[in-house]
N, C-alpha and C positions, 0 to 999 in steps of 0.2 A: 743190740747195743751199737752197732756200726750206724745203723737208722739214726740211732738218736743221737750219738755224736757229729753225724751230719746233720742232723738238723739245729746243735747247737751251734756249730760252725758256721753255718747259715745264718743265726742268730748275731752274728757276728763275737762271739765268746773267744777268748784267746785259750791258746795250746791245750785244745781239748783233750783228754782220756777218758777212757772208762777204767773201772775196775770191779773185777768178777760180770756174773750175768744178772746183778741185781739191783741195777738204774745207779748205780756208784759211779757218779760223775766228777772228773777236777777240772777244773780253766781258769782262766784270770778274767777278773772282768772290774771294768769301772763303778759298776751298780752297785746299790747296797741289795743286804738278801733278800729283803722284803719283795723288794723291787725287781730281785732272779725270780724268786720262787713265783710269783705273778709270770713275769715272762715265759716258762717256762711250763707253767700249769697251760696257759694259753696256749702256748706251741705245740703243746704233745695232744689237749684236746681240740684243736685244728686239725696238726697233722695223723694222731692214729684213731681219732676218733672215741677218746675213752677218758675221763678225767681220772686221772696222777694227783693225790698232796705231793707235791713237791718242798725239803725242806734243807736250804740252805745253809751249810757252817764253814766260816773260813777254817783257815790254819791255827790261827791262834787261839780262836773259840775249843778247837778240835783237843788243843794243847791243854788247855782252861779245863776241860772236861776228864781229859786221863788224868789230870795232878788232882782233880776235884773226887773221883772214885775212890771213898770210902772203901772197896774193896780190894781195889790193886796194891799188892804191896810185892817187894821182890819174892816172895813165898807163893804169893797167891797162882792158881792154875786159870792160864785164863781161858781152858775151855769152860769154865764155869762162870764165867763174866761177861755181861751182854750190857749195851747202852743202846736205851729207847729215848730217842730224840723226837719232842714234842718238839710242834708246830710253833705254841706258843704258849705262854706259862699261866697253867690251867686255875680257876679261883678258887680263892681262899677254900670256900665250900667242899667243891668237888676233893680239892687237895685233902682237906682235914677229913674227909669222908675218906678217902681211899687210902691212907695211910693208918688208918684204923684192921685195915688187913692182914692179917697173919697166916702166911702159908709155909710157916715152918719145917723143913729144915732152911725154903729158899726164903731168899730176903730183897729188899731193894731199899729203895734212898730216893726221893725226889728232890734233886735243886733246883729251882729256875725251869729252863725247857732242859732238863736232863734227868732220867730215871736210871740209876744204875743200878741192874740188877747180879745177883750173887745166886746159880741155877747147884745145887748138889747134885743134880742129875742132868739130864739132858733138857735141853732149852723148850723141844718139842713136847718135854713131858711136864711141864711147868702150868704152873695156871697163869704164871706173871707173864703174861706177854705180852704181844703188842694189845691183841685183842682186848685185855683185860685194863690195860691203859686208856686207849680212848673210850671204851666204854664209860670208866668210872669218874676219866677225867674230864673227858667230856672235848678233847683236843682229836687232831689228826696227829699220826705218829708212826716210827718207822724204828725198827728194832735192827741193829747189827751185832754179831760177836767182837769181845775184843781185840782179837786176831786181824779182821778187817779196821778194824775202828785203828790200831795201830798202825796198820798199811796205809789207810788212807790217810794219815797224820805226815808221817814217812815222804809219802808222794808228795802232799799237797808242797812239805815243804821245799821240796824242786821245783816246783810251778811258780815260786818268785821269781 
């Protein structure tokens, strides 16, 4: 993580952090995401040699996402609540195809580029995951717990 926070710094990205050891980046930057996540994909298959989806969400978006979770409520446990953040918002097809799904007791939700999923058990014992996302939806995607998804929220909103 150190690596790639100096290389975002490099990049010239403002007040970079990381967070945890699983590419959970914050900084300020002028660019829009489209235009990070390009940057950034380039950067890291330059510098480590291996291509990264890399996927972009401000603060607000981040905010837009936790009031948007059909699942969070002040009851809900959110070690049982994960959001898998598409790339980009998967078509009609794929969508209506994969929401046809039922892995009952777990459940999810597709809005836009967000999947919120609701795990009864453990996230690693689920069929919903990332894998099961871009396969069906046919996107790149990146799964976090809620825990994380409200720290990085948290954070980001100190980075203004």
């Amino acid at each position: 993580m150190a690596d790639l926070k100096a290389l975002c710094e490099k990049l010239e990205l403002e007040q970079v952090e990381t967070y945890i050891q699983s590419g959970n980046l914050l900084f300020n930057s002028q660019l829009k995401n489209s235009k990070l996540e390009d940057l950034l994909e380039d950067a890291i298959q330059e510098k480590f040699g291996f291509v990264v989806p890399v996927i972009v969400r401000d603060s607000e978006e981040l905010q837009t996402s936790i009031r948007k979770n059909p699942f969070f409520d002040k009851n809900a446990d959110i070690n049982q609540l994960h959001l898998t953040f598409l790339k980009e918002t998967p078509s009609k097809e794929n969508l209506e195809k994969t929401q046809s799904y039922n892995y009952a007791p777990d459940k999810f939700k597709i809005e836009e580029k967000d999947v919120f999923i609701f795990c009864e058990g453990k996230y690693h014992q689920t069929k919903l995951n990332n894998n099961f996302f871009e396969k069906r939806l046919k996107v790149e995607a990146t799964t976090r717990n809620w825990k994380t998804i409200l720290k990085l929220h948290e954070l980001s909103k100190k980075q203004i």
